[in-house]
C-alpha positions as CSV (number, residue, x, y, z in Angstrom):
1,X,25.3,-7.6,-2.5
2,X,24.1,-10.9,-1.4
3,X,22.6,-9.5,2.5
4,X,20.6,-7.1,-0.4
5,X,18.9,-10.1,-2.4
6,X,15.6,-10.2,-1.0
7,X,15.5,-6.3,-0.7
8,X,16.6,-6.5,-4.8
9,X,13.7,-8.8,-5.2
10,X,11.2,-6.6,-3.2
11,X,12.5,-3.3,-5.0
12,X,12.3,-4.9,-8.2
13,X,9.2,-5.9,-8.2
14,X,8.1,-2.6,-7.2
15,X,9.6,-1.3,-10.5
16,X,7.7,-4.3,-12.3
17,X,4.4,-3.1,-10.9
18,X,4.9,0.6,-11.7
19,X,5.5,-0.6,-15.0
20,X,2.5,-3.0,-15.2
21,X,-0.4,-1.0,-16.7
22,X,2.0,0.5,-19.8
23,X,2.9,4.0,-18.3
24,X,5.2,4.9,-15.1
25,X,3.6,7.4,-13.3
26,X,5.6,10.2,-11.3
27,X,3.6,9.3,-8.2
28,X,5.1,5.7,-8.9
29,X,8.6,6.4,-9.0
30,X,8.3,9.0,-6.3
31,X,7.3,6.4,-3.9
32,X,10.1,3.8,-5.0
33,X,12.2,6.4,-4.4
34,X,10.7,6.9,-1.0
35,X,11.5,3.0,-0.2
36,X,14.9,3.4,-1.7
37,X,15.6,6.3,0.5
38,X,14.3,4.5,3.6
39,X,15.9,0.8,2.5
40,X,19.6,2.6,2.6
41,X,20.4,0.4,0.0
42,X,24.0,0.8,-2.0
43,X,24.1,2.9,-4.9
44,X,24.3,0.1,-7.1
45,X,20.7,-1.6,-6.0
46,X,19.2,1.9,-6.4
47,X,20.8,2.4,-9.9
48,X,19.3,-1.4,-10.9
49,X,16.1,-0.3,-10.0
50,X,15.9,3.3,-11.8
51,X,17.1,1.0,-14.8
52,X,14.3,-1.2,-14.2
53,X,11.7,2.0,-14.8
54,X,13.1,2.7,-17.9
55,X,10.3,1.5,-20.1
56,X,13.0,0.7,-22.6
57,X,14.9,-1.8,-20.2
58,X,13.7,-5.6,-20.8
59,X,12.0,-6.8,-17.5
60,X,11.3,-10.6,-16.3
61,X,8.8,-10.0,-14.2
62,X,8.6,-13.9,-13.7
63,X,12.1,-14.1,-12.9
64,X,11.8,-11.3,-10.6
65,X,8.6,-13.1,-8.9
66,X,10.1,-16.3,-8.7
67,X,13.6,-15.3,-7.2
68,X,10.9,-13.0,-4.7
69,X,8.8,-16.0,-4.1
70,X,12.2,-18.5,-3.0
71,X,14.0,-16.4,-1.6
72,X,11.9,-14.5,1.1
73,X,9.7,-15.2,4.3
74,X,6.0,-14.7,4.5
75,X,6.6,-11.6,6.9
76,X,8.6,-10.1,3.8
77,X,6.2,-11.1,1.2
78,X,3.4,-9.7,3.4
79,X,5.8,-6.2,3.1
80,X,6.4,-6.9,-0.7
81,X,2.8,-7.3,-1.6
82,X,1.4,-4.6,0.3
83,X,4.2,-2.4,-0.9
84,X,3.4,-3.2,-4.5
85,X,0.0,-2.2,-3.8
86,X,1.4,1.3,-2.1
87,X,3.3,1.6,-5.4
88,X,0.1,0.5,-7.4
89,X,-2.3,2.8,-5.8
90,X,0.5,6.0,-5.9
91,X,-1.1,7.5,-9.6
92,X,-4.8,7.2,-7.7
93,X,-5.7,3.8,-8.9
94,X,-4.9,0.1,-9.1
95,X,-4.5,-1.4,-12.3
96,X,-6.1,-4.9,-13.5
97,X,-2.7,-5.1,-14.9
98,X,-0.7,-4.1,-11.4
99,X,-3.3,-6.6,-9.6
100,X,-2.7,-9.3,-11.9
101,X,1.2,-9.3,-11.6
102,X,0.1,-9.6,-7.8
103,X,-1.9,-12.1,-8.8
104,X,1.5,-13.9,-10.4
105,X,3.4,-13.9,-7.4
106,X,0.4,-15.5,-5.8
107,X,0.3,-18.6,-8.6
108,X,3.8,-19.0,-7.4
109,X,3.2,-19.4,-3.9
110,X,-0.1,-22.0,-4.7
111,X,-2.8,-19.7,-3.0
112,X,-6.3,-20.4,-3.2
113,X,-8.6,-19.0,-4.6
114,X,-10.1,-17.5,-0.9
115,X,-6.7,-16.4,0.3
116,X,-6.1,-14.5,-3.1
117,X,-9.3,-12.4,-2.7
118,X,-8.3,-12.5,1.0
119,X,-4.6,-10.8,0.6
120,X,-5.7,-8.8,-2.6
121,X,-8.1,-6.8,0.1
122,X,-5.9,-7.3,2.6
123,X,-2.9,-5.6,0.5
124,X,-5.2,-2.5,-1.0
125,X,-6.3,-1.7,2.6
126,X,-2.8,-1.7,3.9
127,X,-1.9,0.2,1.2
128,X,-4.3,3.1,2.0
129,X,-3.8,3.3,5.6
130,X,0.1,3.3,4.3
131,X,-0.8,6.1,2.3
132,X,-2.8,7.9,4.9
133,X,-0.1,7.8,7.7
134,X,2.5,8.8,5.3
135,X,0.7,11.9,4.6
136,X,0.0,12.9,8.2
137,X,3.3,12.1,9.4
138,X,5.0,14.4,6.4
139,X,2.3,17.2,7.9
140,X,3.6,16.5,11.4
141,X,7.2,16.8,10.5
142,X,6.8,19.7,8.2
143,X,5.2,21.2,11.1
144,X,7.6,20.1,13.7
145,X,10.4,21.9,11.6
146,X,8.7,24.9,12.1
147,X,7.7,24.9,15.3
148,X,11.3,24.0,16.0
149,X,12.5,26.7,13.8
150,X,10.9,29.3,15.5
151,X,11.3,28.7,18.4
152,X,15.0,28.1,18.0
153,X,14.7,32.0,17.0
154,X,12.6,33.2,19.7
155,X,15.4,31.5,22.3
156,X,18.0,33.1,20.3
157,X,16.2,36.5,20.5
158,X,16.2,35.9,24.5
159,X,19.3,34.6,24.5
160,X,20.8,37.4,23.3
161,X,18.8,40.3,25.3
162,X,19.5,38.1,28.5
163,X,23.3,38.0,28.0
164,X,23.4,41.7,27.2
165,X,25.1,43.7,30.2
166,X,22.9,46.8,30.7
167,X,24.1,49.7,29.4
168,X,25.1,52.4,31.5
């Protein structure tokens, strides 16, 4: 589980954002479930996290933060923070709550002032176009499938009259 501790960090504080504002939204967990999917990780990572969205399931945000903070590169963060904005934005909104548990991660790292405002737009813009190309690539797919579907059964169809001795 060690090669999976910056991922745990990352999908953790996914789970700490959805549960930011007060309530888990089914849009939320949806999502992390979309990055759980994609991630591959074991079993056990994805059954820490579903514990993690279990309102009743004492969360340390600031340990989660700081462990996110130490342990992974700015390319990751850059991931982690636009990420928790995906997960933010999922219920049709970002929370002054979600933003300010953004905002944490940022105190850890020192920020400015100009680069929080700087990666807080940069992070909500990210997150929309993340959004946005999720959708159209789930209406591409969906219509891939069909396309492929049918014409799996139109060759079939002509397959099958083609191989067909005449009749005499």
């Amino acid at each position: 589980m060690r090669y999976y501790a910056p991922m745990i960090d990352h999908l953790e504080l996914l789970a700490a954002i959805a549960r930011a504002d007060g309530r888990i939204a089914p849009e939320e967990v949806s999502v992390i479930w979309r990055f759980l999917e994609a991630a591959g990780v074991p079993d056990a990572v994805a059954a820490r996290v579903n514990q993690l969205l279990d309102p009743e399931t004492e969360i340390d945000v600031d340990l989660i933060l700081t462990s996110l903070a130490a342990q992974s590169s700015p390319w990751s963060l850059a991931h982690a923070i636009r990420d928790a904005y995906v997960v933010a934005a999922a219920d049709g909104h970002v929370s002054t709550s979600e933003a300010l548990a953004v905002e944490r991660l940022f105190d850890l790292m020192n920020l400015a002032p100009r680069d929080r405002a700087i990666l807080h737009g940069a992070a909500a813009t990210s997150a929309k176009a993340h959004r946005e190309l999720t959708k159209r690539l789930e209406q591409a797919m969906a219509n891939a499938e069909q396309r492929t579907a049918s014409g799996a059964q139109q060759s079939v169809a002509g397959r099958d009259t083609k191989a067909m001795p005449a009749m005499k």
